[in-house]
C-alpha positions as CSV (number, residue, x, y, z in Angstrom):
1,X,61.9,-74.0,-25.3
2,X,60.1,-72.6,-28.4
3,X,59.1,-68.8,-28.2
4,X,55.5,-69.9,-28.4
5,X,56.2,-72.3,-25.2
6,X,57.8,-69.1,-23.4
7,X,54.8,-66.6,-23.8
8,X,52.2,-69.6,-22.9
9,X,54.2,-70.4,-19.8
10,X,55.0,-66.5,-18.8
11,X,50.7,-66.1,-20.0
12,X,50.1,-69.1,-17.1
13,X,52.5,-67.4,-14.0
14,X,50.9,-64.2,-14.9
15,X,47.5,-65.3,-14.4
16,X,47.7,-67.8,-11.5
17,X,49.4,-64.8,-10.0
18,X,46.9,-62.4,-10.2
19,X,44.8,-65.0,-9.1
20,X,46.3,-65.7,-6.4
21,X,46.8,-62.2,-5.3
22,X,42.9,-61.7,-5.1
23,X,42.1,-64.9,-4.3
24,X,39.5,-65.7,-7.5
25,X,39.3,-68.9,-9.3
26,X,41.9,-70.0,-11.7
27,X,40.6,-70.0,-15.5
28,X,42.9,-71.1,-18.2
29,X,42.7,-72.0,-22.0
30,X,44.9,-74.5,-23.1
31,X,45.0,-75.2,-27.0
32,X,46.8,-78.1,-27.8
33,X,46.8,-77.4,-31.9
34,X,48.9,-74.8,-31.2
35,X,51.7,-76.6,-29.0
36,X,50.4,-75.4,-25.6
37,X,50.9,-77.7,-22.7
38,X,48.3,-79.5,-20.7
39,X,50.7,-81.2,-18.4
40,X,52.3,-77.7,-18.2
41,X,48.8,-76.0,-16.8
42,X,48.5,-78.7,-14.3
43,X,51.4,-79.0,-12.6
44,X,51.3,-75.4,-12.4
45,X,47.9,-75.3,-11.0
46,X,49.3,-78.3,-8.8
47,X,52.2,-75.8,-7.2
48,X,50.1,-72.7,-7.1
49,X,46.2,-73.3,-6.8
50,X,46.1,-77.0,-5.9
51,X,42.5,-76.9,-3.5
52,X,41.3,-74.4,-6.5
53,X,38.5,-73.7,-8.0
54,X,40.2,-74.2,-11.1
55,X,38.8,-74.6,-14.8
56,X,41.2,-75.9,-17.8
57,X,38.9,-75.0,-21.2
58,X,41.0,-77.6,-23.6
59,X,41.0,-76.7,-27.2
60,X,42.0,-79.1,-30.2
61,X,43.6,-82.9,-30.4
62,X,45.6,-83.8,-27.2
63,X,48.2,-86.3,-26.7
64,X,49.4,-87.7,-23.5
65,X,48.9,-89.5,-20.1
66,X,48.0,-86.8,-17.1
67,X,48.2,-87.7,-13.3
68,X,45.9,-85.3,-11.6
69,X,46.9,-85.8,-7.6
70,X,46.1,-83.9,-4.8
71,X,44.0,-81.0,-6.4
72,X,40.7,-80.2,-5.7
73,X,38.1,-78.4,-7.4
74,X,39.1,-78.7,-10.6
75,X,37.3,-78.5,-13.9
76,X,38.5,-79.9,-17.0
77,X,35.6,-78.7,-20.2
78,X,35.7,-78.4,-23.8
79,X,33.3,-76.8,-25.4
80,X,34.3,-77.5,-29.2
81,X,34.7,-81.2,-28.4
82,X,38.4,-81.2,-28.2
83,X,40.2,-84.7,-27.6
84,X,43.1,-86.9,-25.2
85,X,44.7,-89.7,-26.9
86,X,47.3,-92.0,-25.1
87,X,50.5,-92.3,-26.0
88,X,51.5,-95.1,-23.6
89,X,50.4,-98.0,-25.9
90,X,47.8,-98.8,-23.3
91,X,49.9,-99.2,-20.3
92,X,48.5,-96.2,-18.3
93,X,45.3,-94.3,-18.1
94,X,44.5,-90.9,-20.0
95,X,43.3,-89.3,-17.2
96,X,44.7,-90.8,-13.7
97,X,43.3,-88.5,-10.9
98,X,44.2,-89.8,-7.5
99,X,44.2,-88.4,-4.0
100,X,41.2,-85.1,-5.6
101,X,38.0,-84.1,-4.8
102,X,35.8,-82.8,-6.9
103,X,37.5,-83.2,-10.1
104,X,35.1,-82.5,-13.0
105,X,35.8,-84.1,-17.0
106,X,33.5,-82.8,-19.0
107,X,32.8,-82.9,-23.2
108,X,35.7,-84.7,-23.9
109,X,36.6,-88.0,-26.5
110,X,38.9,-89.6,-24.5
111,X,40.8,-92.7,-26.8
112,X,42.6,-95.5,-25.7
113,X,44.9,-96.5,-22.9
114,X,43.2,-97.5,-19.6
115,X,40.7,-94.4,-20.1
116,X,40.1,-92.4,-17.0
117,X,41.1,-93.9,-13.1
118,X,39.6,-92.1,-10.0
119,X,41.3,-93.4,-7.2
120,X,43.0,-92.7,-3.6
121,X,39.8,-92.2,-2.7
122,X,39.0,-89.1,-5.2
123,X,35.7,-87.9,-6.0
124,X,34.9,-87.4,-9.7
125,X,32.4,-85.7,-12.5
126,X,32.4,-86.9,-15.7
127,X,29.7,-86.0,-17.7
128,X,29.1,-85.7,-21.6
129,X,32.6,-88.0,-22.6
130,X,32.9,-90.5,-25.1
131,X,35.3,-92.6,-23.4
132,X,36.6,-95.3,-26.4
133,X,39.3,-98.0,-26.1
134,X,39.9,-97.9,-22.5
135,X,37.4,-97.1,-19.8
136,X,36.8,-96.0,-16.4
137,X,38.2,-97.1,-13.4
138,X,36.6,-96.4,-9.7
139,X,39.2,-97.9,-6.8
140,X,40.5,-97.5,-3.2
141,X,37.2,-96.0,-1.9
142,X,36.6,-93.4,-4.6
143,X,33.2,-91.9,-5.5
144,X,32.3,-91.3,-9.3
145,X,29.5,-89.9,-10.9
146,X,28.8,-90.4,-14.5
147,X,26.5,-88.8,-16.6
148,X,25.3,-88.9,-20.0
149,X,28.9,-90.4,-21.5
150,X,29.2,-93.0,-23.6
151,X,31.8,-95.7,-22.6
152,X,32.8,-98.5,-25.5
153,X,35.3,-100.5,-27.5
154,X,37.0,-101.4,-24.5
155,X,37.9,-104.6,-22.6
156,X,35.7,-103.8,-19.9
157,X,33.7,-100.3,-19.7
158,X,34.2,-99.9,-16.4
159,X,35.4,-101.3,-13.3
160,X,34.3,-100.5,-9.1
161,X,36.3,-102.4,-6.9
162,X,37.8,-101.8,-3.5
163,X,34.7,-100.0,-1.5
164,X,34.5,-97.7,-4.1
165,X,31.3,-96.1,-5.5
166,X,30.2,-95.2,-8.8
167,X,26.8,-93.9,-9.4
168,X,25.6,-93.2,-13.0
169,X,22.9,-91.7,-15.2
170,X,21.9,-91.5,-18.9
171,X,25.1,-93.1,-19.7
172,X,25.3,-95.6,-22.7
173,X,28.1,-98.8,-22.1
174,X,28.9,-100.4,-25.3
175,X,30.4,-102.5,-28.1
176,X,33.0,-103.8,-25.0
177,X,34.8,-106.8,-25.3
178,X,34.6,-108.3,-21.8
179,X,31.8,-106.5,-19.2
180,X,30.2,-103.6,-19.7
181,X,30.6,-103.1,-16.1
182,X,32.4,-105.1,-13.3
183,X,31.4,-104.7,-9.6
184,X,33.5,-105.7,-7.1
185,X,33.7,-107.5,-3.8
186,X,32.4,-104.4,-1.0
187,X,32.0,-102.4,-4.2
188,X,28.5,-99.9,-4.8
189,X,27.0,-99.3,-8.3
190,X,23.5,-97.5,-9.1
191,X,22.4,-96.9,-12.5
192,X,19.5,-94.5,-13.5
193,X,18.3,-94.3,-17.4
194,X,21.9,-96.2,-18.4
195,X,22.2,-98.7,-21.4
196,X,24.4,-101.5,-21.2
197,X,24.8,-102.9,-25.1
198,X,26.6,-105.2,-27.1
199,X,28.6,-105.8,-24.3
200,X,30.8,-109.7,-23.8
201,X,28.8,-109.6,-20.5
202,X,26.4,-106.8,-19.3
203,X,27.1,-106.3,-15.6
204,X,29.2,-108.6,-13.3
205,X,28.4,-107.9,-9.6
206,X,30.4,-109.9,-7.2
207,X,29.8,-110.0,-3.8
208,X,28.6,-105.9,-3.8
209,X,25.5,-103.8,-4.1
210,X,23.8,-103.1,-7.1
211,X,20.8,-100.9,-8.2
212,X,19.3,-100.3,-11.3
213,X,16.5,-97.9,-12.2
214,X,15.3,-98.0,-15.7
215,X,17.9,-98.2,-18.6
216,X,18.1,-101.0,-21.5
């Protein structure tokens, strides 16, 4: 391990320590230009803070596949537009948060992969992403809430299947090869304000509910 790596791990036990001791929320900066760990701050958070509050600020160009399982509260924000790229050739999703509640994405350019998966009935924010090359994935009775992303140059943009729910605003699906969204059989979709362009099919509801207020 690099010296760098050492003081950024020894920077993250100190703090989720203290925070611990008084029992505040967890903030952490993660920078991944300058070789800090985003997998390192959440399985840390995962051992030591998993039902949080928790908040990741994320700094520069990130590469990787993250499994977020079993945490709650968590933010993830950027707030200089900072960006995940896979690195599994598209086999797994970006962003796979599974068995969490209340697990908030937020600024983000996520690229390629399968995108972002909320499932094992999670409950999930994501709001001001561009989310390009994979998309988003609602399964196994999970609840997302979109708003104000932009989803395209996909397969599909996004897919709700298995009673899951997936409620979205202001959000823009497009340029997608196959749907720009796919509603499954038992599945719940509701769309205020959202644009669904240049899609191979706008929406495909099968055998679920579907409501849509406004939008193009």
């Amino acid at each position: 391990m690099s010296q760098r790596a050492r003081i950024f791990a020894l920077f993250l036990l100190v703090t989720l320590g203290a925070a611990s001791q008084y029992a505040h929320a967890v903030n952490l900066t993660v920078n991944c230009d300058r070789h800090e760990s985003l997998h390192k701050a959440l399985r840390l958070l995962a051992k030591t803070n998993p039902q949080g509050p928790s908040t990741i600020t994320v700094l520069g160009s990130c590469k990787g596949n993250f499994v977020i399982q079993s945490m709650d509260r968590l933010t993830l924000i950027t707030r200089k537009g900072a960006s995940i790229t896979d690195r599994s050739n598209g086999s797994l999703a970006v962003l796979d948060i599974e068995d969490s509640h209340s697990v908030t994405v937020q600024g983000f350019t996520i690229n390629g992969g399968a995108g972002v998966n909320c499932g094992s009935a999670s409950v999930c924010y994501l709001t001001g992403n561009t989310i390009q090359g994979g998309g988003v994935g609602v399964r196994s009775g999970s609840r997302a809430f979109l708003e104000s992303n932009v989803i395209q140059d996909g397969g599909r943009g996004a897919t709700v299947e298995d009673g899951s729910q997936m409620f979205s605003s202001n959000d823009v699906f497009q340029g997608n090869a196959a749907q720009g969204i796919i509603v499954g059989a038992g599945a719940y979709f509701v769309a205020s304000n959202s644009s669904f362009l240049n899609n191979g099919v706008g929406i495909q509801a099968v055998s679920s509910n579907l409501l849509l207020h406004g939008g193009t």
